[in-house]
N, C-alpha and C positions, 0 to 999 in steps of 0.2 A: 150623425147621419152621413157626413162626409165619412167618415173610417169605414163605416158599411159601407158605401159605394165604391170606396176602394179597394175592401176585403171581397164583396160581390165580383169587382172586373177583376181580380187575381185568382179567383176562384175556376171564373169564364175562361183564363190564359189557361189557368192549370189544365181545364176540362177538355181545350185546347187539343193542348198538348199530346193531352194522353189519348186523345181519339187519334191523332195523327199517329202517334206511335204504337198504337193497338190497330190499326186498321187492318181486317179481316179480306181476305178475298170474296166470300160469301155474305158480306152488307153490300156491297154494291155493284157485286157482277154474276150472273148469272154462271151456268158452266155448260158455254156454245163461245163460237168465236164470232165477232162482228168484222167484215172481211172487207174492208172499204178500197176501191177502185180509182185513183185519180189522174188528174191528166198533169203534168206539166208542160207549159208551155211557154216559148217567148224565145228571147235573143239576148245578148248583154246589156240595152238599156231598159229591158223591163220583163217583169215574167208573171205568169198568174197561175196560179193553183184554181187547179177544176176538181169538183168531187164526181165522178159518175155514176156510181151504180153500187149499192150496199146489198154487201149479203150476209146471211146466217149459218153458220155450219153447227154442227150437233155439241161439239167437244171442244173445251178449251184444251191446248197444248203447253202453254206458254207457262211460264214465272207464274206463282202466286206467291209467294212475300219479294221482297225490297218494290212494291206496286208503282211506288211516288217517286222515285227514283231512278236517274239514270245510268244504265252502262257504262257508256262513254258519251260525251258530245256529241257525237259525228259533227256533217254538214248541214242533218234537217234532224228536227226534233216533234215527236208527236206530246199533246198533252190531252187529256179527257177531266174535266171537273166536273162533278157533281152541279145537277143544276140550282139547287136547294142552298146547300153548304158553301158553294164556290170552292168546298176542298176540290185538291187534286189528290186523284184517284187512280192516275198511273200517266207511266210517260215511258216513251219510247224514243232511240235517236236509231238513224241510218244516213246513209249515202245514197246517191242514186247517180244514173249514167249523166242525166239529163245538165244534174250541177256540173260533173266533168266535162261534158260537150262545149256550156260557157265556157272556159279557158281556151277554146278551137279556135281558130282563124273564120271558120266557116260561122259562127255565132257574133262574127264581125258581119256580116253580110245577109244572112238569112235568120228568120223564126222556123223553129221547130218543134215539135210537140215527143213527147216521150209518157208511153204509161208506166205506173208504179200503182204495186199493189202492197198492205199493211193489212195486219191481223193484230185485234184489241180484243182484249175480255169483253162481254157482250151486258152492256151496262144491265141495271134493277131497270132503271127509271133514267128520266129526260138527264141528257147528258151535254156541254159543251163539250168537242173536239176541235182542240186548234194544231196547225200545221205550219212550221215555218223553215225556211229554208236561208241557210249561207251560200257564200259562194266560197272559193277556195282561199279568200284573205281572210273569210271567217267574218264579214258584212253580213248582213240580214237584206234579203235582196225580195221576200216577199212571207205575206203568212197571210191567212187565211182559217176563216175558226165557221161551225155552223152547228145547229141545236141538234143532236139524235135523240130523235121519236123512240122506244125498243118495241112498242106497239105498232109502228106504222107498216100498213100493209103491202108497202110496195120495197119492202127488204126481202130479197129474194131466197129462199129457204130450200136448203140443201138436204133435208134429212131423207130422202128416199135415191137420192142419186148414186148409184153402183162404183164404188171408188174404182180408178185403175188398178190392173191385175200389180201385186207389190206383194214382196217375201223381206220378213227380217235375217237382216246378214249379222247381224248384230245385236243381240239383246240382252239388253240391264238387267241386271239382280231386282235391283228397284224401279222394274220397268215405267209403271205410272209416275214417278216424280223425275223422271230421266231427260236430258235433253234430247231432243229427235232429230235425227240428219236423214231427211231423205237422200238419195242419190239418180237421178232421172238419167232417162236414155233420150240423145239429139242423136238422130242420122242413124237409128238401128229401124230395122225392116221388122217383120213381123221374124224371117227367118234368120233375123240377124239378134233375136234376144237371147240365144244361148250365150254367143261370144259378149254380148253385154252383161249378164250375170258373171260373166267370168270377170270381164274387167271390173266392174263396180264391186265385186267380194276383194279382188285388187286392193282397190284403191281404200276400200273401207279398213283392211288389214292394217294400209301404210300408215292411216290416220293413227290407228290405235297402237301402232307401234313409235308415234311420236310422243315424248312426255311435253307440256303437262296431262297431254289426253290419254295416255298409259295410264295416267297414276287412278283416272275416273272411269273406266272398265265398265264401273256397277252401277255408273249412272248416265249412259250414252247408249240408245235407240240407234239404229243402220237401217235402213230401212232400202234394197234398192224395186224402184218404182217404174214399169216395163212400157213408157210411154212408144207408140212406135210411129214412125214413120212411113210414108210410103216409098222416099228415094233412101239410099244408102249412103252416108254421108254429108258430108258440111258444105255450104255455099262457098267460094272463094271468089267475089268479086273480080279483082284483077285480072283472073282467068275468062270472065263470063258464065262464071257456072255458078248457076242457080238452082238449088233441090227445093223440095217438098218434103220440106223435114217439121216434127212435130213441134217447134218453138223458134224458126227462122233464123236460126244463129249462123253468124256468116264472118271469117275474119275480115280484115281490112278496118276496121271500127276506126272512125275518124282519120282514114287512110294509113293506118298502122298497118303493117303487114302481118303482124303477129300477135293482132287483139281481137280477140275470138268473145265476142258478145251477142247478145238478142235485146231487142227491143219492145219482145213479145212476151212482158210479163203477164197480161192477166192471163193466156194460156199455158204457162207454167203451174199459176197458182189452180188453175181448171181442173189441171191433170193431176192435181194431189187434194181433190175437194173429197172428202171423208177420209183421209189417211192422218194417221197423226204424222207434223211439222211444226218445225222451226225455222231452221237451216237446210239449206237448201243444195246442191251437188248435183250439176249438170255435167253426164258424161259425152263429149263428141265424138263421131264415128267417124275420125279421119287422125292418119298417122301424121299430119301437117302438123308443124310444131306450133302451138300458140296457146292462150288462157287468158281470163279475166276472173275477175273479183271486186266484187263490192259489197262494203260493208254492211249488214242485215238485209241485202237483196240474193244475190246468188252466186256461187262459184262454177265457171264454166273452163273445162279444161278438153283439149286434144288427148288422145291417148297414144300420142307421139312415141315410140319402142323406146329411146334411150332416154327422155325428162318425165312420161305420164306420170308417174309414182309423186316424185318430188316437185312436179308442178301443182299434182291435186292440192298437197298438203301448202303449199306456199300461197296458191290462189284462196286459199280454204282459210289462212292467216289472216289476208283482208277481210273476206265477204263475214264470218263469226267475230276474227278478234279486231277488227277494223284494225290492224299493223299496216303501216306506208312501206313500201318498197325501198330496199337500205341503198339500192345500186345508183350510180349517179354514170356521168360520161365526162372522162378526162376534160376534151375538148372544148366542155360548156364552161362558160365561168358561171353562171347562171340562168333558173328558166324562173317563168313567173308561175309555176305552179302552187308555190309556196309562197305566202307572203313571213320576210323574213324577220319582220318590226314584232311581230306577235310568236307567241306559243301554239306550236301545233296541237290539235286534240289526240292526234295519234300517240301511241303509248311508247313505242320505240323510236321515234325519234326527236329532235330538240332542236331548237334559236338559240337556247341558253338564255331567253326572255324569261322564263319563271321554270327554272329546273330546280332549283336546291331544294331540297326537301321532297320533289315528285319525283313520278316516276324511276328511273334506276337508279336514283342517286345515292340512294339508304344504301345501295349495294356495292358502291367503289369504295376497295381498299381506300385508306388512308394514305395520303402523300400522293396518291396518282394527282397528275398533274389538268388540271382541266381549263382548255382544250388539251388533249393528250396526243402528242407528238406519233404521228403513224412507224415513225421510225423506230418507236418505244415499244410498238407490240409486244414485242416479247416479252419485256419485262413488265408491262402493263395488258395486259389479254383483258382484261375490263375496264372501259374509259367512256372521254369523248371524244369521236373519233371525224374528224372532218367532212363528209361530203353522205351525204341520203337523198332520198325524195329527190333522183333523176340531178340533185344541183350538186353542185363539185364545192359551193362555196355558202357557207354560213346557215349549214344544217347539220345536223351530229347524230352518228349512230353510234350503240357503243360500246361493239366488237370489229373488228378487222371484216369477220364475216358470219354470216347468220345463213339459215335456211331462208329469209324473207330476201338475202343478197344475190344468192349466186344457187345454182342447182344441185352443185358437188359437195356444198358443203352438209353435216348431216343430222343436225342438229337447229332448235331455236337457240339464239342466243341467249345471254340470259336477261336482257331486259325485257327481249319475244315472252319469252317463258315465264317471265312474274307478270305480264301483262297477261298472259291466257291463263294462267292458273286463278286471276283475280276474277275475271269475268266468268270463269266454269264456277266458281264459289256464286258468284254474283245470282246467276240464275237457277241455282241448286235450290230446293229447302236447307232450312237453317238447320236440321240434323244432319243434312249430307256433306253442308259446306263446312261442320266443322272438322268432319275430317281428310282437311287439305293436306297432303304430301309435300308441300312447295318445299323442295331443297335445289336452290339456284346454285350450278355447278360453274366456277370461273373455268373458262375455255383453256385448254391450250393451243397455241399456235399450230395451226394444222396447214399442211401444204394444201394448195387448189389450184387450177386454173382459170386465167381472166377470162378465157375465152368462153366458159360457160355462163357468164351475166344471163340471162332471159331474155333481154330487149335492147 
């Protein structure tokens, strides 16, 4: 009887197992997106997750296989289980403004509240959804979990609502299994959407002329999305000038002068309710140089004459491939953006706390010396290379210089480049992901100047 009992629970592990690794997207999610609304809120000694308002849109967009799995880390992580099973049933990570606002001075002083919106497969049946967020040492600073009804009648249902006026600049061979990049218009007028179609076929160009998103042509959607405005143009604080622009984006963002963000996510996600999405490309209607990105929220770029191109594509870095900023400032010895005892999640860069074996490490020649001596470039064009993530000390990027460093430079490096090529494979089908291109090209030392850093 014992051996039956024990052949019976290895039976159960096996059965286990194999439902985990056959899980379908069609046992447990419908094909509409469940559009959930939250608030966060707080200060550095405490914060809460608010849910506010659910909605139903007609069309899943998203991934249907790797569902239990995630991208990357980020800073917050979605998870949805089955309410029956306790499986997990899909997971999601992102960033959001509100965790970067904690690291501010001003989050010494005051509470603030920031919305974020997320898109889930839209469960069968009764669903847990938990939500938890780090801070940027990568602590767990709150989470929050609650039961979804997919019956309940006060989820608010989209399927008659007239999507905004929106043209594909861009369309896959494999249109329906394609990732979607919308690209929105901030600070264009109603007679300002020609010169926005012009820019957004721009910028949609510059993407696809970047590898690894070159090498994926036949599986990436352009979508640009004609949201308008009634002033012309982007808010700039400093000045006192305030518009009436279609998602409030304004620089100054935590008194930066050159961080161009909105705090007005759910009417972003508004203005693309019936269009298919993922990713998201906010264009501003102002040549003031500046840009933001965050990872799986949105990239918002200036269309600045001499950076817009290679701004898109660098903002475009964070908010899809969640890549950290390689650029640091002589001057600092260090900033506390980074905690530097730990391994960051970002893919390009390193503590050297748990590198050997991740990230780019498969990809350095033999005998490069690691930490790799800047003065070595040359003879080393792929390493570890001293100073990322804004700190001059005891972070590692690892090229001299990258598209996510500097503006001039004109390429992803190559650790950029196996980290985006992993995650285009990531949310592919498993027919398209298998045919990856990934050929990581070691740089040669290419001339630039300092003075084009971004920030």
């Amino acid at each position: 009887m014992r051996y039956i009992g024990y052949l019976n629970l290895l039976l159960l592990c096996l059965l286990a197992t194999f439902k985990a690794e056959a899980q379908r997207y069609e046992d447990y999610f419908r094909d509409s997106t469940l559009r959930i609304d939250y608030a966060f809120a707080g200060d550095v000694r405490s914060t809460s997750i608010q849910p506010e308002e659910l909605h139903c849109l007609p069309r899943w967009y998203g991934r249907r296989s790797h569902l239990s799995e995630l991208p990357l880390e980020g800073n917050g992580r979605i998870t949805v289980r089955d309410s029956i099973t306790g499986q997990v049933i899909y997971r999601h990570s992102f960033s959001s403004l509100y965790q970067e606002w904690l690291s501010t001075p001003e989050a010494q002083r005051v509470a603030r509240s920031y919305e974020n919106v997320f898109l889930l497969p839209y469960p069968r049946r009764t669903a847990q959804i938990e939500i938890e967020l780090e801070d940027m040492m990568r602590r767990t600073i709150s989470r929050q979990s609650f039961y979804f009804e997919p019956s309940d009648i006060l989820v608010r249902q989209h399927t008659t609502v007239a999507p905004t006026k929106h043209s594909y600049l861009h369309r896959a061979k494999h249109s329906e299994s394609a990732i979607d990049i919308v690209i929105l218009a901030e600070g264009y007028t109603e007679a300002d959407m020609p010169k926005f179609l012009r820019d957004a076929e721009r910028a949609g160009r510059e993407l696809l002329r970047y590898a690894p998103f070159s090498d994926y042509q036949d599986y990436i959607n352009i979508i640009a999305v004609e949201s308008r405005s009634l002033d012309s143009g982007v808010s700039v604080p400093r000045e006192g000038k305030w518009l009436r622009t279609a998602f409030s984006a304004h620089f100054d963002t935590f008194y930066s002068e050159r961080y161009l963000t909105t705090r007005r996510v759910k009417a972003i996600h508004d203005a693309l309710i019936n269009i298919p999405y993922e990713h998201i490309i906010i264009l501003a209607n102002t040549e003031t140089y500046g840009g933001g990105g965050i990872y799986n929220s949105y990239t918002l770029s200036s269309i600045d004459p001499r950076y817009f191109l290679p701004v898109v594509v660098h903002e475009f870095g964070h908010s899809f491939g969640g890549l950290a900023d390689e650029y640091f400032y002589e001057q600092d010895a260090m900033t506390d953006s980074y905690a530097l005892d730990v391994e960051p999640w970002e893919q390009n860069i390193t503590s050297l706390k748990d590198f050997s074996g991740k990230k780019w490490h498969s990809l350095i020649p033999k005998g490069t010396p690691i930490p790799t001596p800047l003065a070595d470039k040359g003879r080393y064009p792929l390493g570890v290379y001293e100073g990322a993530a804004y700190t001059a000390k005891g972070l590692y990027r690892a090229s001299d210089d990258c598209r996510m460093r500097t503006n001039s430079y004109p390429t992803f490096c190559p650790a950029c480049h196996k980290a985006l090529d992993e995650l285009i494979r990531f949310y592919l089908p498993e027919e398209a992901a298998k045919l990856s291109r990934l050929k990581v090209e070691i740089p040669k030392d290419k001339a630039r100047s300092r003075s084009s850093k971004r920030k």
